[in-house]
N, CA, C and O atoms as CSV, one atom per row, in Angstrom:
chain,resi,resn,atom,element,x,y,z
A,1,UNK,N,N,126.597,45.484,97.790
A,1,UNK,CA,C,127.252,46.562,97.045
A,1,UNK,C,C,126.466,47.859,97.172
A,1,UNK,O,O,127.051,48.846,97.618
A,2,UNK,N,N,125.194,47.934,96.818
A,2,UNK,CA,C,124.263,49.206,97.023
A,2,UNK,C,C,124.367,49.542,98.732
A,2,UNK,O,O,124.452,50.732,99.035
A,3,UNK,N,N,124.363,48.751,99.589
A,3,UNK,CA,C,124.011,49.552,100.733
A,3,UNK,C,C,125.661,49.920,101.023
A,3,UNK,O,O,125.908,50.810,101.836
A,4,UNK,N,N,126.679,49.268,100.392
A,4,UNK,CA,C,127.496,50.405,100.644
A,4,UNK,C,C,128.227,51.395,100.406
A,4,UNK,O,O,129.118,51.836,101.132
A,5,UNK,N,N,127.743,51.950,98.956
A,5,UNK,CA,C,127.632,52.699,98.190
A,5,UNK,C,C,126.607,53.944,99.025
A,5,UNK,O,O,126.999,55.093,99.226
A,6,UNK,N,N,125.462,53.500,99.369
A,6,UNK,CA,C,124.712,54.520,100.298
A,6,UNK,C,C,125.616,54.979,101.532
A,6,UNK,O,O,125.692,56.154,101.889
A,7,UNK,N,N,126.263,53.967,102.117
A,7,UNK,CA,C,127.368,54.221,103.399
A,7,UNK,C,C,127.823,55.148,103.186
A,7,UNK,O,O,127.545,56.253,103.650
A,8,UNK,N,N,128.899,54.756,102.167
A,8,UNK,CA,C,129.726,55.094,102.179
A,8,UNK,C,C,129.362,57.467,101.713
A,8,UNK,O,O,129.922,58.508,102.059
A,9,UNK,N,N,127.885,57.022,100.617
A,9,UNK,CA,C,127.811,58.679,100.550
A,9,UNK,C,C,127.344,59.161,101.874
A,9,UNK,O,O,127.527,60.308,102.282
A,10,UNK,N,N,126.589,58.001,102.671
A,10,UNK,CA,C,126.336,58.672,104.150
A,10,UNK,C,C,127.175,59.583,104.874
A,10,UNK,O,O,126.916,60.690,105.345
A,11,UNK,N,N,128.502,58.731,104.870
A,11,UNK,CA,C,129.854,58.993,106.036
A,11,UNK,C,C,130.343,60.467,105.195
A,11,UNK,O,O,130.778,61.433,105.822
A,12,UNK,N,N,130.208,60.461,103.826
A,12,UNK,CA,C,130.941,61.780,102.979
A,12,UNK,C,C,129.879,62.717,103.459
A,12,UNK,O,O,130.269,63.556,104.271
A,13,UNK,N,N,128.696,62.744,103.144
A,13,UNK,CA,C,127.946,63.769,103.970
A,13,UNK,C,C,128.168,64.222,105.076
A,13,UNK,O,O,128.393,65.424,105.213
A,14,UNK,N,N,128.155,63.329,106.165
A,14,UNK,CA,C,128.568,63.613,107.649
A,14,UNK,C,C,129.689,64.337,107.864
A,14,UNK,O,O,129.706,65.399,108.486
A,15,UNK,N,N,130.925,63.638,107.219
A,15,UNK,CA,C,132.582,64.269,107.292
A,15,UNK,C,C,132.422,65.749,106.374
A,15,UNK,O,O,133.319,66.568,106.575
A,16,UNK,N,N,131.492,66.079,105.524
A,16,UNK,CA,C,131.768,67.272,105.103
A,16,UNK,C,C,130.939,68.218,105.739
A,16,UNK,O,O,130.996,69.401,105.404
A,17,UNK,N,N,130.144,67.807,106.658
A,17,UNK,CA,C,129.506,68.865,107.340
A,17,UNK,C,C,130.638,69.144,108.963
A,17,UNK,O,O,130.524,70.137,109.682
A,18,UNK,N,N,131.481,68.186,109.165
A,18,UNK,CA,C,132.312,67.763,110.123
A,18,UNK,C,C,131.948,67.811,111.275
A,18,UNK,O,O,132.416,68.496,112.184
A,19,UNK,N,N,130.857,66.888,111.301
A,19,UNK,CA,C,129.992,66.698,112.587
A,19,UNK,C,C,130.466,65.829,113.734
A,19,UNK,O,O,130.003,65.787,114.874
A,20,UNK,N,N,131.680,65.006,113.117
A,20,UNK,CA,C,132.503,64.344,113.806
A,20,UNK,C,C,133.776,65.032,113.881
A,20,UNK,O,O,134.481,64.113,114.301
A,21,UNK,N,N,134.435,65.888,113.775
A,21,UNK,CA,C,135.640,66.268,113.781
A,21,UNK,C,C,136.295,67.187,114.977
A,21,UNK,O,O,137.427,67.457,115.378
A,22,UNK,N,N,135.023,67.492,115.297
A,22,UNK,CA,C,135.223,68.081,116.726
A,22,UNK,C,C,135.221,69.569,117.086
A,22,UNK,O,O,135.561,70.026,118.178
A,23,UNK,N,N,134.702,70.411,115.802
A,23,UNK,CA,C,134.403,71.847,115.545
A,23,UNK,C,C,133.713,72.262,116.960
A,23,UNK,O,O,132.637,71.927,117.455
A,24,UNK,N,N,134.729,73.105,117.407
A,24,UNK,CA,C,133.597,74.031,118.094
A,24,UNK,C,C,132.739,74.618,117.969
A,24,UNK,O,O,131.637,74.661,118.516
A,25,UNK,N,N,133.385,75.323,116.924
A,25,UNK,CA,C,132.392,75.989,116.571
A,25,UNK,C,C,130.939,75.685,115.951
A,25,UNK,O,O,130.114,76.598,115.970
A,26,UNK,N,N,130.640,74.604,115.476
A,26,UNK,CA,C,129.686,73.461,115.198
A,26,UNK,C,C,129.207,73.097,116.301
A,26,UNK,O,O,128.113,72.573,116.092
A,27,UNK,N,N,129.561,73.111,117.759
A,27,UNK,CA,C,129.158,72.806,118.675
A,27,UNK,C,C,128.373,74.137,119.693
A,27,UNK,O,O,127.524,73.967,120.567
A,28,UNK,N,N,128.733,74.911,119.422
A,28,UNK,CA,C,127.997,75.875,119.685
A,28,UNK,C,C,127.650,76.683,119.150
A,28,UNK,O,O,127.430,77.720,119.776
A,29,UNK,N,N,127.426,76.641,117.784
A,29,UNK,CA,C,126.148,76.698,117.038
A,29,UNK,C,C,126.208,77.770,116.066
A,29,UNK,O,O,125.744,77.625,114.935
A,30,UNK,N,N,126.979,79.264,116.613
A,30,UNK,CA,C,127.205,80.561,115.800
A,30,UNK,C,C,128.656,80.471,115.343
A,30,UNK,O,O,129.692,80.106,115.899
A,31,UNK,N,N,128.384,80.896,114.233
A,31,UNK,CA,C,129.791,81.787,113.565
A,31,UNK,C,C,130.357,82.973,114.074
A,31,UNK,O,O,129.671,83.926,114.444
A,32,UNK,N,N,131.841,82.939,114.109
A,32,UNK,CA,C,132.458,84.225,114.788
A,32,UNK,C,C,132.648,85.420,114.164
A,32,UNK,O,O,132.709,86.459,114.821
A,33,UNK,N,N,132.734,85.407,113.164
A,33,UNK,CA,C,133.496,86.775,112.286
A,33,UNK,C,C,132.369,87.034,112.036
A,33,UNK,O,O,131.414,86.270,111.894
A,34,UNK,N,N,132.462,88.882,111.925
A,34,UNK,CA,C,131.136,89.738,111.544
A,34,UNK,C,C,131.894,89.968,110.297
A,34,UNK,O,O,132.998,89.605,109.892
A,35,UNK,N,N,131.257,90.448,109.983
A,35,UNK,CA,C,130.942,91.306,108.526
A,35,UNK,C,C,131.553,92.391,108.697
A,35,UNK,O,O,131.262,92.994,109.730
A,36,UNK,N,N,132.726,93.099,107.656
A,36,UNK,CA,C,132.831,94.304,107.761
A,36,UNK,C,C,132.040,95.495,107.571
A,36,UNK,O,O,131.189,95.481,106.682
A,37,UNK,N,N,132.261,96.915,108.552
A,37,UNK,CA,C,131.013,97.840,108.954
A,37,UNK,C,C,130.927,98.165,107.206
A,37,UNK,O,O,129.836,98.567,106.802
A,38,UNK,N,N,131.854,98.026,106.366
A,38,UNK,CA,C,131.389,98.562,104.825
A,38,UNK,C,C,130.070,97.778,104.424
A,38,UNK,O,O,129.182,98.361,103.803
A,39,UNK,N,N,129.990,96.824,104.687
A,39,UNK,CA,C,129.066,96.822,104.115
A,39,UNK,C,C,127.239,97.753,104.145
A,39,UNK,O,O,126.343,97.922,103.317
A,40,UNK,N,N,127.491,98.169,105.738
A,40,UNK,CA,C,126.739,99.168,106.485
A,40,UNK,C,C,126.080,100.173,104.759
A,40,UNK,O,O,124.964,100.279,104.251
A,41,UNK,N,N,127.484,100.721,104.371
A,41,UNK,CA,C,126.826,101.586,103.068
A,41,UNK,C,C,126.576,100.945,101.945
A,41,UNK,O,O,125.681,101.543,101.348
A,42,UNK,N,N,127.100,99.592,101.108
A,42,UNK,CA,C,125.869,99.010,100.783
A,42,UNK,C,C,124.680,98.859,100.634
A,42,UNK,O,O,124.010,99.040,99.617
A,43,UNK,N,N,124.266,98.410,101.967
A,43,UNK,CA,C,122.945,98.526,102.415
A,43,UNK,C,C,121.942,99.538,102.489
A,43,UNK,O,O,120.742,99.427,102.240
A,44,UNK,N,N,122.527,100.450,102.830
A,44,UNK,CA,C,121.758,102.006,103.092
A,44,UNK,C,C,121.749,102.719,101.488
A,44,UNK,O,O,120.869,103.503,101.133
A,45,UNK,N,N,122.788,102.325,100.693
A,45,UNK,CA,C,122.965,102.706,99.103
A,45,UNK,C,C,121.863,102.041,98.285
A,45,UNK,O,O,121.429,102.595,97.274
A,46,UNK,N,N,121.292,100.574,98.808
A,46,UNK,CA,C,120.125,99.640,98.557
A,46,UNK,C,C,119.368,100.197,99.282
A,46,UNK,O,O,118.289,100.029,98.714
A,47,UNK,N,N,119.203,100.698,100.075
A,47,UNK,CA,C,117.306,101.195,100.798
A,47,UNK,C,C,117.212,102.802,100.176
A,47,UNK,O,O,116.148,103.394,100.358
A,48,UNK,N,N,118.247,103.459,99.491
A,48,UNK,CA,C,118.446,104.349,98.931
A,48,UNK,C,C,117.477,104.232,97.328
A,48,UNK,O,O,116.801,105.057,96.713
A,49,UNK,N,N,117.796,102.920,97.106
A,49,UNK,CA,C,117.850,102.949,95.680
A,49,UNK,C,C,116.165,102.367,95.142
A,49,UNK,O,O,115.440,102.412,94.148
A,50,UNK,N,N,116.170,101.827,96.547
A,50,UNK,CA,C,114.737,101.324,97.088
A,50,UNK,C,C,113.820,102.487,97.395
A,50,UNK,O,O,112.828,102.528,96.667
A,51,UNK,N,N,113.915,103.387,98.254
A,51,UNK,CA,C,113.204,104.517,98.153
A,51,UNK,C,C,113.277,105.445,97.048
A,51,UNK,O,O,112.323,106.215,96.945
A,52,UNK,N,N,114.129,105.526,96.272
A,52,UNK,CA,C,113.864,106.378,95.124
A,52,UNK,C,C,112.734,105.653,94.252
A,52,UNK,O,O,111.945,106.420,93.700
A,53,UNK,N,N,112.551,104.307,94.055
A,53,UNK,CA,C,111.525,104.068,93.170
A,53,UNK,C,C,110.332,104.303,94.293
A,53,UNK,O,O,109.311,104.876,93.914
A,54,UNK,N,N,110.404,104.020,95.188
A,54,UNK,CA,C,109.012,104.545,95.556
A,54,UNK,C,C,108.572,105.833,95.693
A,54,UNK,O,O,107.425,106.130,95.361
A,55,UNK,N,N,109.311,106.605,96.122
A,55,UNK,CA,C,109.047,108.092,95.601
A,55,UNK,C,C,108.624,108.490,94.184
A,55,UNK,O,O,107.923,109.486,94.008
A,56,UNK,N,N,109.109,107.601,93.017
A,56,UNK,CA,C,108.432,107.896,92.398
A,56,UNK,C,C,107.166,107.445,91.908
A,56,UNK,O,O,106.487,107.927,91.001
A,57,UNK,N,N,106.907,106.286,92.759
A,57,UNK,CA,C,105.815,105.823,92.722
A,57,UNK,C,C,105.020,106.210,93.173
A,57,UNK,O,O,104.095,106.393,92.381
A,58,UNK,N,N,104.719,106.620,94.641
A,58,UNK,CA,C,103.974,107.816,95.159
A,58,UNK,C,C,103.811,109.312,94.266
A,58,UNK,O,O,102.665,109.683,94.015
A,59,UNK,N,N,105.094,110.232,93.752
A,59,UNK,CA,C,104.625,110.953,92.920
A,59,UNK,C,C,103.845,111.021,92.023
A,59,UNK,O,O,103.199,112.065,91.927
A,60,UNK,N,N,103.657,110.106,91.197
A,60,UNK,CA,C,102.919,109.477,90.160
A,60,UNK,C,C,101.326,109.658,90.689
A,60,UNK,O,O,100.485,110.465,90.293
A,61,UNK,N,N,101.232,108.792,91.549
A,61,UNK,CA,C,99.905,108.821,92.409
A,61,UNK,C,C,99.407,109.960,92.728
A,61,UNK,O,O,98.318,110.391,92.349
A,62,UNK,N,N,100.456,110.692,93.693
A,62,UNK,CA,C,99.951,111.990,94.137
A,62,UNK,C,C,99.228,112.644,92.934
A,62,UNK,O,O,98.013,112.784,92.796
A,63,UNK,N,N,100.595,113.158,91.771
A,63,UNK,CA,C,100.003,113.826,90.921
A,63,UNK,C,C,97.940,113.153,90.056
A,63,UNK,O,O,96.939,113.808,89.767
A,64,UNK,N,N,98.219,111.809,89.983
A,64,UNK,CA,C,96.779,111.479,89.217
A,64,UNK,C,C,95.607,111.691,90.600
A,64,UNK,O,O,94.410,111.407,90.566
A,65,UNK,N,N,96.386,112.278,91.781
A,65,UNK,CA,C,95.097,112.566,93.232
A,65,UNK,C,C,94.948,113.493,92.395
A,65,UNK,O,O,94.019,113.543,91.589
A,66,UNK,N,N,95.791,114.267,92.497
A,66,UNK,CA,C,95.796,115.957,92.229
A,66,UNK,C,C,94.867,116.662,90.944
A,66,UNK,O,O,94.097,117.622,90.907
A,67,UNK,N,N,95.355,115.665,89.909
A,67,UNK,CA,C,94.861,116.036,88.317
A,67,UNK,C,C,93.360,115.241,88.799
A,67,UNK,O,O,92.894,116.092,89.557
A,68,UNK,N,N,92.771,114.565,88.785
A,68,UNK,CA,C,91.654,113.490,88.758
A,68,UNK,C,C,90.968,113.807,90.274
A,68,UNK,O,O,90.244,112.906,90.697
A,69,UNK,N,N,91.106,114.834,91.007
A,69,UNK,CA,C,90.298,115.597,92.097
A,69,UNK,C,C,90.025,114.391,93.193
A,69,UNK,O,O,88.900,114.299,93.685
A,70,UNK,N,N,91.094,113.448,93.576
A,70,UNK,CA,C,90.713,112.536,94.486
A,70,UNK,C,C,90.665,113.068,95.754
A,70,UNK,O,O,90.643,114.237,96.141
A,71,UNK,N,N,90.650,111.763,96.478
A,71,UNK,CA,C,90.567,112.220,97.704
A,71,UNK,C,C,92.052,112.653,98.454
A,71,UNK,O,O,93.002,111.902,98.676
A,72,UNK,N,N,91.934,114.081,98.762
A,72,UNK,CA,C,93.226,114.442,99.085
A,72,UNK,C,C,94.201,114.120,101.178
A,72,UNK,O,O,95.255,114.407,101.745
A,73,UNK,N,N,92.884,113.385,101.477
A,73,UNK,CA,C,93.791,112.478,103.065
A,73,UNK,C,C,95.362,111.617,102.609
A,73,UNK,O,O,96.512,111.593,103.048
A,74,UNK,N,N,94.551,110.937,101.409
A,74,UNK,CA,C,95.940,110.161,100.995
A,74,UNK,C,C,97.088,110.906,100.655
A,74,UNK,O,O,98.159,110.316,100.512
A,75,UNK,N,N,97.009,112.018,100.520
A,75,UNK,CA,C,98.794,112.608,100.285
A,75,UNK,C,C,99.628,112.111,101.218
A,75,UNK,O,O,100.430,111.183,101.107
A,76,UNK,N,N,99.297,113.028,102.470
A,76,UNK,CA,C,99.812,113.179,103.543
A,76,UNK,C,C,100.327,111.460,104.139
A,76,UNK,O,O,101.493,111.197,104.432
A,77,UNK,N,N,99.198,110.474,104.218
A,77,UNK,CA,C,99.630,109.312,104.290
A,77,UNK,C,C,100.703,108.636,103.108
A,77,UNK,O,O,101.553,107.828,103.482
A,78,UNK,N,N,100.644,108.847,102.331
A,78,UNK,CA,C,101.853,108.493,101.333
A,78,UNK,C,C,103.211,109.127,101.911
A,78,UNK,O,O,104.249,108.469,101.843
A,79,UNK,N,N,103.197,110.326,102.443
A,79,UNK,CA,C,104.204,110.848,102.736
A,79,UNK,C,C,104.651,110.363,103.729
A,79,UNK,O,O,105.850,110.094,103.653
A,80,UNK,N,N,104.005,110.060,104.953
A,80,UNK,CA,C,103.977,109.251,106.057
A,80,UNK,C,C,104.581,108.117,105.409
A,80,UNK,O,O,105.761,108.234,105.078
A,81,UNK,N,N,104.072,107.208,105.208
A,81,UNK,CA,C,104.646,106.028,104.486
A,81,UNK,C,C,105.882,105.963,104.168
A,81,UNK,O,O,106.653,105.211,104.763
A,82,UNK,N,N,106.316,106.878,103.010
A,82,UNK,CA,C,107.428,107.314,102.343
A,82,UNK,C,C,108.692,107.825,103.290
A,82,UNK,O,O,109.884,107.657,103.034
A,83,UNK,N,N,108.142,108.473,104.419
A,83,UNK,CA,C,109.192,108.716,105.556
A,83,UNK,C,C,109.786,107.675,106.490
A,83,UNK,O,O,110.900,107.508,106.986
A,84,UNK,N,N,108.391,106.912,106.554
A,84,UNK,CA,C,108.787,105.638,107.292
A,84,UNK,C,C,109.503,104.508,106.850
A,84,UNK,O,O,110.263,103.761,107.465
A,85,UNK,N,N,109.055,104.513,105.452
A,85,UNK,CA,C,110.043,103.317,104.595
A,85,UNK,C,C,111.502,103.630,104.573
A,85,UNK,O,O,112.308,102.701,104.647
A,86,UNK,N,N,111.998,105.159,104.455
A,86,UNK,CA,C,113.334,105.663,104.479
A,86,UNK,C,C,113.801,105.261,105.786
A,86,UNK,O,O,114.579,104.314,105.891
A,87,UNK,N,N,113.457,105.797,106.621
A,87,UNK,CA,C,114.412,105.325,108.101
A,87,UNK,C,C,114.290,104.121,107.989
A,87,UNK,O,O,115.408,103.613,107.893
A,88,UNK,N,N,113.127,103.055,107.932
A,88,UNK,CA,C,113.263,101.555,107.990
A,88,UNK,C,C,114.718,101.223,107.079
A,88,UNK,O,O,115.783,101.124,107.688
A,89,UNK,N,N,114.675,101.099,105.929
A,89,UNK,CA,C,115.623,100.964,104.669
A,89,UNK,C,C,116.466,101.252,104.722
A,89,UNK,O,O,117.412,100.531,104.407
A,90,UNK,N,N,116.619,102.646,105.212
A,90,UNK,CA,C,118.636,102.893,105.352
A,90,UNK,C,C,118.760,103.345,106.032
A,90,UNK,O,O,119.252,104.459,105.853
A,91,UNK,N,N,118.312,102.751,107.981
A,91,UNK,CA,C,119.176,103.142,108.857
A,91,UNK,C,C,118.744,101.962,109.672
A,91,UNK,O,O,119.742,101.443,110.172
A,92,UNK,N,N,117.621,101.330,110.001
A,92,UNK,CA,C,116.886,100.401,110.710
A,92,UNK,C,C,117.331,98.635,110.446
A,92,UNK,O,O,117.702,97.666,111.108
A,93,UNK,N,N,117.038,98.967,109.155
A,93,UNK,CA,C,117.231,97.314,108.787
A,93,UNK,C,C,119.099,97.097,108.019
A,93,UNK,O,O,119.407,96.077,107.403
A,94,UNK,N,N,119.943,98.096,108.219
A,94,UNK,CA,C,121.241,97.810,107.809
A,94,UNK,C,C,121.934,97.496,109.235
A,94,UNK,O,O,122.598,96.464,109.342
A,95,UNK,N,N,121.775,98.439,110.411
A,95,UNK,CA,C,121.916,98.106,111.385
A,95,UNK,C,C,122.076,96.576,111.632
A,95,UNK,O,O,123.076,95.863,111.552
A,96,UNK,N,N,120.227,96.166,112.096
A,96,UNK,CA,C,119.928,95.165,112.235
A,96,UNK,C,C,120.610,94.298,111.462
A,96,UNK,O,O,121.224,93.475,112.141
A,97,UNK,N,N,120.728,94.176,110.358
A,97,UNK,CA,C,121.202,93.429,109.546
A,97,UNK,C,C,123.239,93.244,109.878
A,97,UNK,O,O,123.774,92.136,109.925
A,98,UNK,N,N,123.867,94.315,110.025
A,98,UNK,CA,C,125.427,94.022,110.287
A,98,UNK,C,C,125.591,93.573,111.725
A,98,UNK,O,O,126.666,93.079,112.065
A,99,UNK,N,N,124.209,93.764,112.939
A,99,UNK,CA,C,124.900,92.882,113.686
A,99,UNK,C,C,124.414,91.890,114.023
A,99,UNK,O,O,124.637,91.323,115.093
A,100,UNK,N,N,123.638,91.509,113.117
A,100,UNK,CA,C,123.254,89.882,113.504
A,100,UNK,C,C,124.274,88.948,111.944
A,100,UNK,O,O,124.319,87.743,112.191
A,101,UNK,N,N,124.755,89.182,111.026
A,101,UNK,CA,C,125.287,88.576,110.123
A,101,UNK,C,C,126.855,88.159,110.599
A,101,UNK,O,O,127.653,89.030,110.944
A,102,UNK,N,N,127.146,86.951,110.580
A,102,UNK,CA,C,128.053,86.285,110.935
A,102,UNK,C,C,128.183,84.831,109.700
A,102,UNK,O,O,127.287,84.229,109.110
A,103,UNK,N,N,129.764,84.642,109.670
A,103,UNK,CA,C,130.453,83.803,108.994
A,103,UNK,C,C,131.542,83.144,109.401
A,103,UNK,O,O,132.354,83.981,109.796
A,104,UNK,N,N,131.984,82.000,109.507
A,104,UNK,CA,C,133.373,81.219,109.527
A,104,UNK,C,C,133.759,80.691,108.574
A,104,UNK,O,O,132.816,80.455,107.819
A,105,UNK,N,N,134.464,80.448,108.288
A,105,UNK,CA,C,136.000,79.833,107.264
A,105,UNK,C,C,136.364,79.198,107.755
A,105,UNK,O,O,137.044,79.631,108.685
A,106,UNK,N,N,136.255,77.194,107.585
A,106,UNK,CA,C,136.810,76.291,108.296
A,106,UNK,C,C,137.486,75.512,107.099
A,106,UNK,O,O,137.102,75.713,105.947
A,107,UNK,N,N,138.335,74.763,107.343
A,107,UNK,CA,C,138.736,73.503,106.141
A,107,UNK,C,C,137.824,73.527,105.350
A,107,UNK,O,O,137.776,74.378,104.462
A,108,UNK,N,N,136.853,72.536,105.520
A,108,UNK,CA,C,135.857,72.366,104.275
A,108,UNK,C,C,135.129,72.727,103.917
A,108,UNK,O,O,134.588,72.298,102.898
A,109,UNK,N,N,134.688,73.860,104.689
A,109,UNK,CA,C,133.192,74.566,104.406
A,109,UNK,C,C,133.199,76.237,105.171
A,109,UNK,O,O,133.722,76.428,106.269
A,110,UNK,N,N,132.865,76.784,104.770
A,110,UNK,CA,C,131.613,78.022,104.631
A,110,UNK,C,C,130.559,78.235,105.505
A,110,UNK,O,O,129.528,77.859,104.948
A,111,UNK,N,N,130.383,78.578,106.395
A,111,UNK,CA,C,129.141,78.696,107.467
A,111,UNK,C,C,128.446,79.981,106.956
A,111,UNK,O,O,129.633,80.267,106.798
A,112,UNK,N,N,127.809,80.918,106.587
A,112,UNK,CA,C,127.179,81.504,106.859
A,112,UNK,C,C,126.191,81.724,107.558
A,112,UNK,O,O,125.185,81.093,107.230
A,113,UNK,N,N,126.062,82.727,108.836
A,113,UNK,CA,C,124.610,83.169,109.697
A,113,UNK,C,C,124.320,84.599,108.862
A,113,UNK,O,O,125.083,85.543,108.655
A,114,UNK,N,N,123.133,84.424,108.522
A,114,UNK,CA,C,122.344,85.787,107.851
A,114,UNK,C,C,120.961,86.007,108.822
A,114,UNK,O,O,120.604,85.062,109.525
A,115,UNK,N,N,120.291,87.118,108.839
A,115,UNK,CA,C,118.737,87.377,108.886
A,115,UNK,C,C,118.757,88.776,108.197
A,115,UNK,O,O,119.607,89.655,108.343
A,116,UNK,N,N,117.859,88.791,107.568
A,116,UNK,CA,C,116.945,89.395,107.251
A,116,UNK,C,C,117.900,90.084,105.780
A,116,UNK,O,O,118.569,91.117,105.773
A,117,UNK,N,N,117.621,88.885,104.364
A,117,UNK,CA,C,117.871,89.125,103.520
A,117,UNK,C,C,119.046,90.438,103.204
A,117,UNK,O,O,119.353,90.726,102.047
């Protein structure tokens, strides 16, 4: 009775991943449908929303360089930083991100392909 109780959840596992059913698309490995380009501003609205806190996080800093007579090299590198995180965030990694994200819609299941969160 127990081992076929295990079977039997074996074969339900297998059939719902439909490893037997003859998916192509399971057989070669990627999902077809992209992502619509909307989501493009999404993303860039999130590296948006992402660089505003760091800007003000850097401001913050700058100003206690400024008031507290630090060392003033680090501005300029914050700013650096701060420029570089913007293009990364909302133009670099949304890109990257809409054309590698892929999905199918089959009978029983949901595929999602993602990288990079």
């Amino acid at each position: 009775m127990e081992t076929s109780c295990i079977l039997n959840t074996y074969n339900h596992y297998v059939d719902g991943l439909s490893l037997f059913k003859g998916d192509r698309e399971i057989m070669n490995g990627e999902p077809g449908k992209r992502i619509s380009e909307r989501a493009l501003s999404v993303w860039r609205i999130y590296g948006m929303i992402g660089l505003a806190v760091s800007f003000i996080v850097f401001a913050a800093i700058i100003v206690l360089i400024i008031v507290f007579d630090g060392p003033k090299w680090i501005i300029p590198m914050l700013i650096i930083i701060l420029i570089g995180e913007g293009y990364f965030f909302i133009f670099f990694i949304p890109a990257l991100r809409w054309r590698r994200w892929r999905y199918e819609v089959r009978e029983q299941e949901i595929e999602i392909q993602k990288v990079l969160r």
